[in-house]
Phi, psi and omega in degrees: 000336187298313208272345179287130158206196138345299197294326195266005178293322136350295179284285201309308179310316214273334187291252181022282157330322171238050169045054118170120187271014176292318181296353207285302182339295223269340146327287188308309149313267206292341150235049149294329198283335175302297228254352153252359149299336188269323185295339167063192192333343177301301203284148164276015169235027178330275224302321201283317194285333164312311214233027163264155194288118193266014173257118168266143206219004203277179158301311200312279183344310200294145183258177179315295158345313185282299167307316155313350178258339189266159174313166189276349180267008168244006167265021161260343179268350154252004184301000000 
């Protein structure tokens, strides 16, 4: 209900529209977490959100580049 107004209806239509509205759940998540990331010291999720990593060094993270560099048997183990 915090995040329901006027303005998401809009937003919500637009899922809707490009099939997904499967997704509206995970919409919705990310932007409680914006907006509790914009409250900054306000929010009760300062400290946790605070102490999340803001670098990923995973594969997952790594751009095409990145992967071109690594030796070959850990870009097949990440493939």
């Amino acid at each position: 209900a915090e995040l329901k107004g006027p303005q998401m209806f809009e937003a919500e239509n637009s899922l809707v529209s490009n099939g997904a509205e499967t997704e509206m759940r995970h919409w919705y998540l990310m932007l409680k977490v914006l907006k509790e990331v914009q409250d900054g010291r306000s929010s009760p999720w300062f400290h946790w959100l605070n102490s999340l990593p803001r670098h990923y060094s995973n594969a997952v993270a790594m751009t095409d580049f990145c992967l071109s560099c690594l030796p070959p048997l850990m870009k097949k183990l990440t493939s």
